[in-house]
C-alpha positions in Angstrom: 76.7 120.5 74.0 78.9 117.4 73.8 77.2 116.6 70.1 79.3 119.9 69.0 82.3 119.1 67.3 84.4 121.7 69.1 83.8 119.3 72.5 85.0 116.3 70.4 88.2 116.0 72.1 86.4 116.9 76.0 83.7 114.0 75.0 86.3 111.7 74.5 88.4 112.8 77.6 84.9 112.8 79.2 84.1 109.3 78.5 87.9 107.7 78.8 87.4 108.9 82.9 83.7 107.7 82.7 85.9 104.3 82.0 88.5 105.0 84.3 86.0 105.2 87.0 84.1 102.1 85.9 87.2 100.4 86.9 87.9 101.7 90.3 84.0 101.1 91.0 84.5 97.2 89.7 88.1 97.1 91.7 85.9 98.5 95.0 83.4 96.0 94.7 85.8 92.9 94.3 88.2 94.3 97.2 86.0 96.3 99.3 86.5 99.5 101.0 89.6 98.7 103.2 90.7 95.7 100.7 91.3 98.2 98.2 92.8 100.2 100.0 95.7 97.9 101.6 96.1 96.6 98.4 97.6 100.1 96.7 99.5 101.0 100.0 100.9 97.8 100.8 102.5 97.3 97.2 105.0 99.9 97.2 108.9 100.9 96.4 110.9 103.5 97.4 111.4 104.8 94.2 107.6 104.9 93.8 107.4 106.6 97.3 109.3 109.7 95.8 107.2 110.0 92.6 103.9 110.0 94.2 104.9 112.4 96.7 105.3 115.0 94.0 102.5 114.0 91.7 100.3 114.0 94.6 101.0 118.2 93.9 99.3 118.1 90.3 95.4 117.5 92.8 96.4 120.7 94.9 94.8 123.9 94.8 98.1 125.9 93.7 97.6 124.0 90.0 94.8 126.4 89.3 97.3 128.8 88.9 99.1 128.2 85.6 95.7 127.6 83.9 94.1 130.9 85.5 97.8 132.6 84.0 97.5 131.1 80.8 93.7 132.4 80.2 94.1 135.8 81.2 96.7 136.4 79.4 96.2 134.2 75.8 92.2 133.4 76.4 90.6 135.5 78.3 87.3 134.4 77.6 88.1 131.1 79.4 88.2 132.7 82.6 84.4 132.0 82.9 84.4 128.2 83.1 88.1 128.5 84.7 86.5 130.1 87.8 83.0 128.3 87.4 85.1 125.2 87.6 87.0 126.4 90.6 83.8 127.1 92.5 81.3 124.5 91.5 84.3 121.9 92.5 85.3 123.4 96.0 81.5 123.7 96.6 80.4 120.4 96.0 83.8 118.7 97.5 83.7 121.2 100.9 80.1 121.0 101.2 80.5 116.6 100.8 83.3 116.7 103.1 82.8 118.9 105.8 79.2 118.9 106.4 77.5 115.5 105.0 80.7 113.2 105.7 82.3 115.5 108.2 82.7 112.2 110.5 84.5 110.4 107.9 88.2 109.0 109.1 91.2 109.2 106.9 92.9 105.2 106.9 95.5 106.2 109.5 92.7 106.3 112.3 90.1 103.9 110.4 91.9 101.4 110.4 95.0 102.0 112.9 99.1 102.8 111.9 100.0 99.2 112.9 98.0 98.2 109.5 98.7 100.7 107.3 102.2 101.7 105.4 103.2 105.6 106.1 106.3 107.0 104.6 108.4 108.7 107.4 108.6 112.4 107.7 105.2 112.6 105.3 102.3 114.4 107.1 99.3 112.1 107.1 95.7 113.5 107.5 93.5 112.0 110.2 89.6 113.4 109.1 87.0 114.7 106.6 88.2 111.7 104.2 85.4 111.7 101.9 85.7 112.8 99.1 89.3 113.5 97.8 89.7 116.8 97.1 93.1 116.5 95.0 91.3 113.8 92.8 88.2 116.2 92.2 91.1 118.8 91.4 92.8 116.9 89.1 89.8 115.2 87.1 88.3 119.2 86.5 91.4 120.5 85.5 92.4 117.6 83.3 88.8 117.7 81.3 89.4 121.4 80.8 92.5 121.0 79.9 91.8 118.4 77.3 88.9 120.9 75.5 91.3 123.7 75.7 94.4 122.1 74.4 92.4 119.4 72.3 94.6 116.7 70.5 93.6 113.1 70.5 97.0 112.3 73.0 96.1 114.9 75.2 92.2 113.2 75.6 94.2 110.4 77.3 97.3 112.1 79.1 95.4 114.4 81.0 93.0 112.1 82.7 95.7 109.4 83.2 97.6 112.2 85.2 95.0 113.0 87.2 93.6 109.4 87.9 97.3 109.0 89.0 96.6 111.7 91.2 94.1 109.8 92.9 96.5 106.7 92.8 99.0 108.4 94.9 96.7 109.3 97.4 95.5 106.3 98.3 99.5 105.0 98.1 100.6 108.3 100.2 97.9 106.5 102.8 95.9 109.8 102.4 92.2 108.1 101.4 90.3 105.4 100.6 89.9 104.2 97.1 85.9 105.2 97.9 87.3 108.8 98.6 88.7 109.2 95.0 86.0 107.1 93.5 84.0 109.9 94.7 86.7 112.9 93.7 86.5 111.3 90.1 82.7 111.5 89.7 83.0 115.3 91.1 85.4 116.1 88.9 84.0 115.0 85.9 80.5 116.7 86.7 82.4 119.9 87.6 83.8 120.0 84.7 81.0 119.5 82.6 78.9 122.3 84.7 81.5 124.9 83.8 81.5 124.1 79.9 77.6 124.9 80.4 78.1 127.8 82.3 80.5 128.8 79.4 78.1 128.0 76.4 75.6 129.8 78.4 77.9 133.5 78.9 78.9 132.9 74.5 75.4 132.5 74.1 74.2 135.7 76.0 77.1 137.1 74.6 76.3 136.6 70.8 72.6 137.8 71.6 73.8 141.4 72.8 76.4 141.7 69.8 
């Protein structure tokens, strides 16, 4: 599938997150599990502190909704990996985070408020940490968005927004940096498995026409 030319422009998103999570895997390593962590929340700025608590939004479950709009009414057809996506994310992500790592600790009680920055008035989680959900959000919908809307800017811009995604919620003292590591890896697999899924319902398709 990714040898066809129409997946050019999703190979290439593919691979630019493949790098992206290369080096949040080498940044884990060199800093560690809380290292990393404290060293995204504890550089911060009040302007900062307003930006990421909107693009936090782009990983939440409500941004299915202009992409579920947009194919029903211009592509239908797109509504299969749309929905694939949707499923085969919120399965693996639920099934990793309340049943395998259902003991896992958000930062605010791993490692205690007196070490970790929290912006006032902001509601901070306290379980089921791993994995990020809004990162595994963002990386699915930013690979389908970059085969749907396919332009060699886009390959980058949509997997930048969503890796910044991930960013904020380590900054918004949300996760750990292993927590979106993971969300990444989901994302990108999710995405992948719905593009199949896709090929697969154009294939049986063609063979009944």
């Amino acid at each position: 599938m990714l040898l066809s030319p129409n997946y050019r422009h999703y190979r290439n998103a593919m691979l630019f997150s493949i790098v992206l999570t290369l080096v949040v895997a080498v940044f884990l390593l060199l800093q560690g599990k809380e290292g990393s962590f404290l060293v995204i929340n504890k550089h911060n700025h009040p302007a900062f502190d307003h930006v990421f608590e909107y693009w936090t939004y782009l990983g939440d479950g409500i941004i299915w909704v202009p992409l579920f709009i947009y194919a029903i009414f211009f592509k239908r057809e797109f509504l299969i990996p749309v929905l694939a996506s949707l499923l085969i994310c919120t399965i693996i992500t639920q099934f990793l985070k309340r049943v395998v790592f259902a003991d896992e600790l958000r930062p605010i009680l791993a490692l205690g408020k007196e070490k970790i920055r929290v912006i006032e008035g902001l509601k901070i989680h306290t379980r089921n940490s791993f994995p990020s959900g809004h990162t595994s959000t963002a990386f699915t919908l930013a690979l389908l968005m970059a085969f749907l809307v396919r332009g060699n800017f886009w390959v980058f811009f949509f997997p930048l927004v969503a890796f910044f995604v991930g960013y904020s919620r380590v900054y918004l003292a949300q996760h750990f940096v292993t927590d979106v590591f993971a969300g990444m890896i989901i994302g990108i697999i999710s995405s992948y498995l719905s593009l199949m899924v896709y090929e697969a319902y154009k294939k049986r398709r063609a063979e009944k026409a």
